[in-house]
N, C-alpha and C positions, 0 to 999 in steps of 0.2 A: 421482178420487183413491182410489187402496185403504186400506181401511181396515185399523187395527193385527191385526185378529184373520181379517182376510181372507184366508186361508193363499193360495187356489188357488177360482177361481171353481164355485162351486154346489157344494164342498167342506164334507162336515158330518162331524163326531164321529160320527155315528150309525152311519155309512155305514163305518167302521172297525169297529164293535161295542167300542168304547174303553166301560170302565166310568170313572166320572170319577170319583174319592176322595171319602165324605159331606163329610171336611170340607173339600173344595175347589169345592161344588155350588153354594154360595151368592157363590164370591169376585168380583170383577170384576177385568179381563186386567190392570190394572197392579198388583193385589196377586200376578200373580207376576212382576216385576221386584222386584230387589236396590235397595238405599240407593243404590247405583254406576250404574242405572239400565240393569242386564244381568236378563237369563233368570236364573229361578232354575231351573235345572237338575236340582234335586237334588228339587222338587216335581214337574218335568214329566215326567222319565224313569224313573218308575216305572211308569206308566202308560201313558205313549202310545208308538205304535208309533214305532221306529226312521224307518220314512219320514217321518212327522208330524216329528218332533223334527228333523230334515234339513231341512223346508222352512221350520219355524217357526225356525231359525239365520240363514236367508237373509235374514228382515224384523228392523228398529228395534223394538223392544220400546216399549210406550207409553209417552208422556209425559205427565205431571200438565196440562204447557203447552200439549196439543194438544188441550186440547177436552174434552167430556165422555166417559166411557167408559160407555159403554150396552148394550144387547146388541141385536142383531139375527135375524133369522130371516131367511133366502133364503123363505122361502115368504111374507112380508109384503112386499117387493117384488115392483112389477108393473111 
């Protein structure tokens, strides 16, 4: 199953040179989902690239009901 923040496999932030906002360093993927349970748009598209925001439209934005929101690294998978 992919998970919510799984854009595109072995796909990382870094690898755009994406600065992330200080005060959005600390957030987890469902504080940027709306009360309506959409993309908040208006936090993501200052910052990330045009393609990023394209592929991040494609996927369900997380749910409070699907589990815990945690973070991952590709390089702690083996």
């Amino acid at each position: 199953m992919l998970g919510s923040w799984n854009i595109e496999e072995k796909l990382r932030l870094v690898d755009y040179d994406v600065q992330i906002p200080n005060h959005l360093k600390d957030v987890n993927l469902v504080d940027l989902v709306d009360n309506n349970g959409l993309w908040k748009w208006e936090e993501l598209s200052h910052w990330l690239p045009s393609s990023l925001l394209d592929k991040i439209a494609a996927l369900h934005p997380p749910d409070t009901n699907s589990g815990a929101d945690s973070r991952y690294c590709m390089d702690d998978a083996s």
